[in-house]
C-alpha positions as CSV (number, residue, x, y, z in Angstrom):
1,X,14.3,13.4,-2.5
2,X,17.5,13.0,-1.0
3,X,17.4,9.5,-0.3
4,X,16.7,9.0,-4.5
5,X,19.6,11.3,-5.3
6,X,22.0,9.0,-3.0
7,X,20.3,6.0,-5.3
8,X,20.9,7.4,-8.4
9,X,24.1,8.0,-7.0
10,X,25.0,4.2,-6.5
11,X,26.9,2.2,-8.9
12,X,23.7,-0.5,-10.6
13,X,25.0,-3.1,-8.3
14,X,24.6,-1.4,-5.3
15,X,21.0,-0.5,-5.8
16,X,19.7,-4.0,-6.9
17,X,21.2,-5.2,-3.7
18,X,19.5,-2.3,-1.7
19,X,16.2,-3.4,-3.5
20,X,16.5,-7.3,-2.9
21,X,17.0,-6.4,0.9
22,X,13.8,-4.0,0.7
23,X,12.0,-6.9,-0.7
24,X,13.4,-9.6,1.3
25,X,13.0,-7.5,4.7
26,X,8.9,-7.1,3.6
27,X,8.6,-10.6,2.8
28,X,9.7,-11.9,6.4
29,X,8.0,-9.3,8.2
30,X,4.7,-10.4,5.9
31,X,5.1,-14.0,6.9
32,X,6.0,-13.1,10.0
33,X,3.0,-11.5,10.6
34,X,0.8,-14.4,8.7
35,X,2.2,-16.8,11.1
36,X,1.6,-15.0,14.1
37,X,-2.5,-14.9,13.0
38,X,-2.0,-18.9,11.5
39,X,-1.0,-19.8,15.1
40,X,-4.4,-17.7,16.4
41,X,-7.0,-20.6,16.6
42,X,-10.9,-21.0,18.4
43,X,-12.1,-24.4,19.4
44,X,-15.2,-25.1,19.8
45,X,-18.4,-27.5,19.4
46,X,-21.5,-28.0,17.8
47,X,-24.7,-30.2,19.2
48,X,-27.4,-31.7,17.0
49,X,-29.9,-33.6,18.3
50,X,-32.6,-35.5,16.5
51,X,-36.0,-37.2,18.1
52,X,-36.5,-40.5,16.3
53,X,-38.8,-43.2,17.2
54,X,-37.5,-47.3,17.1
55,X,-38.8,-48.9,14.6
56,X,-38.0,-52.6,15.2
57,X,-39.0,-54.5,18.6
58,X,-37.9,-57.7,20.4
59,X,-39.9,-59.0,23.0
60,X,-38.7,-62.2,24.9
61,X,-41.7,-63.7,26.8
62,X,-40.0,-66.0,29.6
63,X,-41.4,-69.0,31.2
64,X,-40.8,-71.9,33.6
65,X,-42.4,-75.3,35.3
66,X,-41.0,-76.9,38.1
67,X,-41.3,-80.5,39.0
68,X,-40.2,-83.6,40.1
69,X,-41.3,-85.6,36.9
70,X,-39.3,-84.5,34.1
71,X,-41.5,-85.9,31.5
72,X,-44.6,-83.9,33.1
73,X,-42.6,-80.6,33.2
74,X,-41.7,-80.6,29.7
75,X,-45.2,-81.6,28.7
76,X,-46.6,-77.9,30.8
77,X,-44.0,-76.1,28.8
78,X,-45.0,-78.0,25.7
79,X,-48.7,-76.4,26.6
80,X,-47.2,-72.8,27.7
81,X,-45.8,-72.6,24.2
82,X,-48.8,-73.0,22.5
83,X,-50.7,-71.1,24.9
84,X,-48.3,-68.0,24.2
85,X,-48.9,-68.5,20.3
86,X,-52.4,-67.9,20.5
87,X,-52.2,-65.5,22.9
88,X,-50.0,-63.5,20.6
89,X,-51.7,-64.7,17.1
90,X,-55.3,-63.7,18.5
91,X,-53.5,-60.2,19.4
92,X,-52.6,-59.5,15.7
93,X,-49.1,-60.6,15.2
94,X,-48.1,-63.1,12.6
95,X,-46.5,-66.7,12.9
96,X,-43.3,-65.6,10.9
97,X,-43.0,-63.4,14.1
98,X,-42.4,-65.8,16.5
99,X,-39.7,-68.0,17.8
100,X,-39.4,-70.5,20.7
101,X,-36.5,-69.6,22.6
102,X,-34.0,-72.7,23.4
103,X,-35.0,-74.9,26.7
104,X,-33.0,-74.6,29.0
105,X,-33.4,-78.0,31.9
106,X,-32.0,-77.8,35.3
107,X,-31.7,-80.3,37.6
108,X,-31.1,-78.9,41.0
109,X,-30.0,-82.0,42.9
110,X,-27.5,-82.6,39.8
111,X,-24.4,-84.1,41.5
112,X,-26.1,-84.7,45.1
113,X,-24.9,-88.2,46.2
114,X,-28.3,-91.3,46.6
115,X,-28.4,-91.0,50.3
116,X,-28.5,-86.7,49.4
117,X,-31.8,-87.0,47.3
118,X,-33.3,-88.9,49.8
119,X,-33.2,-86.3,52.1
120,X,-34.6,-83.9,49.2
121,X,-38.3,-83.0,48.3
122,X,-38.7,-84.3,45.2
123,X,-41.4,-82.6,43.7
124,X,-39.6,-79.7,42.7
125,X,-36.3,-81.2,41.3
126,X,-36.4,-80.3,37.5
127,X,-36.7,-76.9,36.3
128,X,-37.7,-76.2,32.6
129,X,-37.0,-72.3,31.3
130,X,-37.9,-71.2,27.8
131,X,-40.6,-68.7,26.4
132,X,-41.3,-67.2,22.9
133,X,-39.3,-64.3,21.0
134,X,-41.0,-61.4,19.1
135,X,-39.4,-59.9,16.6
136,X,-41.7,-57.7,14.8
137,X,-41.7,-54.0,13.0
138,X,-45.0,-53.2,14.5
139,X,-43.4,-51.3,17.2
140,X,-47.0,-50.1,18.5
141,X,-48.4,-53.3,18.0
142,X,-45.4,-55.1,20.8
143,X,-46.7,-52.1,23.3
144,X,-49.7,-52.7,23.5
145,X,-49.7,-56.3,23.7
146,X,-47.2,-56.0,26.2
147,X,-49.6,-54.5,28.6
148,X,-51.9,-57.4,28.6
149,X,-49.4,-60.1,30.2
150,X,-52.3,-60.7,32.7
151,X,-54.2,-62.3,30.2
152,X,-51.5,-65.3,29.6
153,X,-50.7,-65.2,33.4
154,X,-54.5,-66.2,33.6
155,X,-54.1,-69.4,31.4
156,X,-51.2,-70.5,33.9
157,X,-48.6,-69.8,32.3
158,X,-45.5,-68.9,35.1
159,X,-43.7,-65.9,33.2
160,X,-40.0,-65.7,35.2
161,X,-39.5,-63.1,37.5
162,X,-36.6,-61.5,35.0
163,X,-39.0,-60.6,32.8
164,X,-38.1,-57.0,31.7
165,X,-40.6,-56.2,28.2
166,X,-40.1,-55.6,25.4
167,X,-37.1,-53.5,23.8
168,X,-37.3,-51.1,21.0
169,X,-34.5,-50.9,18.0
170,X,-33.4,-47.8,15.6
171,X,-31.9,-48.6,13.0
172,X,-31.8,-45.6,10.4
173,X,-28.8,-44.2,12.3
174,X,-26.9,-44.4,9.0
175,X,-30.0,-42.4,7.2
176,X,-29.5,-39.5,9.4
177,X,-25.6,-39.3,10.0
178,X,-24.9,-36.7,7.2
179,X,-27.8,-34.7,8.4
180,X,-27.2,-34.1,11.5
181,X,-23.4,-33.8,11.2
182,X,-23.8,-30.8,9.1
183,X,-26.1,-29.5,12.0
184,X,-23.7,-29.9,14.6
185,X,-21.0,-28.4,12.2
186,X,-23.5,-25.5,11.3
187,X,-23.7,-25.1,15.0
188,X,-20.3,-25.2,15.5
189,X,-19.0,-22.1,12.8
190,X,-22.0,-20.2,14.7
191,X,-20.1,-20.9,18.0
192,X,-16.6,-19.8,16.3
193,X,-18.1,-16.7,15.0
194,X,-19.6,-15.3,17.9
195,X,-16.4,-15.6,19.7
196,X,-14.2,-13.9,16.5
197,X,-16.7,-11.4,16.8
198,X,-15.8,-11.1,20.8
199,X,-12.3,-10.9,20.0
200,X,-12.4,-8.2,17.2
201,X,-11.3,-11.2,14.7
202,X,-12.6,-13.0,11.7
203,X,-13.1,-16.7,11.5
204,X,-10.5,-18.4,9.0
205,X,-10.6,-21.6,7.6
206,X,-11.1,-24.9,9.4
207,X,-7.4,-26.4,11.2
208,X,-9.1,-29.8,12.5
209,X,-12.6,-31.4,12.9
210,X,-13.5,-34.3,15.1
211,X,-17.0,-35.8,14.8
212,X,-17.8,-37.1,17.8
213,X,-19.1,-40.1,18.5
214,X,-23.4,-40.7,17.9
215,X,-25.4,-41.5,21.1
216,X,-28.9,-42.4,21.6
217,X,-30.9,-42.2,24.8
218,X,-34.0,-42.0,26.0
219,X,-36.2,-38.8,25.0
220,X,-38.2,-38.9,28.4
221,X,-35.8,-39.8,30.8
222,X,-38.4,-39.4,34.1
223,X,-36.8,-42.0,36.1
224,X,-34.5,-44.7,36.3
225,X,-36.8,-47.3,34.3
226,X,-37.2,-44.4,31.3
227,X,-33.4,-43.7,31.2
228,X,-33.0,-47.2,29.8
229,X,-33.1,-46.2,25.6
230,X,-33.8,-49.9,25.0
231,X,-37.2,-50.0,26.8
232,X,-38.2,-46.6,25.2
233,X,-39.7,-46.1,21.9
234,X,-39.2,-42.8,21.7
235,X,-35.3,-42.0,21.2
236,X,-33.3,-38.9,21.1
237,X,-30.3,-39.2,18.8
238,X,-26.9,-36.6,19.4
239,X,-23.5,-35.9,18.3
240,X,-21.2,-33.1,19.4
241,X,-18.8,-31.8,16.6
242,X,-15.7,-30.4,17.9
243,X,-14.1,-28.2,15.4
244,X,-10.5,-26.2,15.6
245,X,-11.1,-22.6,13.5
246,X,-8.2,-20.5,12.3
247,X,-8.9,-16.9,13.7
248,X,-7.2,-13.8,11.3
């Protein structure tokens, strides 16, 4: 009561001035204290991960013929070629499926003087590589035939010795992004609000967001050979979000 009759006391001037400092004084101690909680901030991530299965497959099928007539050689690759056709024709896959691979010819006295080759057996100079590509959606379909190499190794045909199968393709990444980054992100404002709750707090609005980049692997990684993603058809896609929460 005193303090009003001092006021009323004042000339006008006086107490407008009181007033705007009143004001003024509450507004900086407000924003004051809404900066101090805008600078309070969580980090943390979110995981999604999503089992997919490839659904294209190339298979290279490698080959080579060694010999000293260069004619001959080419005519055995000429008959591996076919030879692999029909092998993979009579196994259910189509024509429009296949593709020779380019010929590669080495000569491996190339650059050895006359008197050099002499010395040299012959028989094995020329080397011939190609095979057959398989490009194919039937994912299953490659598997399986892929198992049954034996069969063409019994008609003679010499698969290389870096022959490593078949390898399997996603490619419905794009079809799945949105998905699983609102996973991850769902994940993520879980994480925040666990730890808001752990810190008497409330989670505020998003500061920053970072994706993360998408990764596929393997889904059965059992050993070295199943930790390659390209020889598996079963994949496992993931992404971590990282996200920076305001905390009030």
């Amino acid at each position: 009561m005193k303090f009003i009759e001092k006021i009323k006391n004042l000339p006008v001037l006086w107490v407008v001035i009181l007033a705007f400092g009143v004001a003024l004084g509450g507004y900086f101690i407000g924003n004051g204290v809404y900066k101090s909680l805008a600078k309070r901030t969580v980090t943390v991530k979110g995981l999604a991960e999503m089992d997919v299965v490839a659904d294209t497959a190339v298979w290279n099928i490698k080959f080579n013929r060694v010999g000293g007539d260069l004619a001959k050689v080419q005519s055995a690759i000429d008959d591996d070629i076919q030879k692999t056709h029909n092998f993979l024709i009579d196994n259910g896959f189509r024509e429009e499926e296949l593709q020779n691979l380019r010929v590669q010819v080495r000569d491996k006295y190339a650059g050895y003087s006359d008197a050099q080759r002499k010395d040299q057996d012959a028989t094995d100079r020329y080397v011939i590589e190609t095979g057959v590509m398989v490009r194919s959606d039937s994912v299953d379909l490659v598997d399986g035939v892929s198992r049954k190499m034996g069969d063409l190794v019994r008609q003679g045909v010499t698969v290389t010795e870096d022959y490593a199968g078949p390898i399997y393709l996603f490619n419905g990444l794009n079809d799945i992004k949105i998905k699983m980054i609102e996973m991850a992100t769902k994940n993520a404002t879980a994480a925040g609000e666990q730890f808001a709750k752990d810190a008497n707090a409330k989670l505020g609005k998003i500061q920053s967001a970072n994706q993360g980049v998408f990764s596929i692997s393997a889904r059965d990684q059992t050993d070295a050979w199943s930790d390659n993603e390209k020889q598996s058809i079963n994949k496992r896609v993931r992404v971590v979000t990282t996200i920076t929460f305001y905390l009030r």
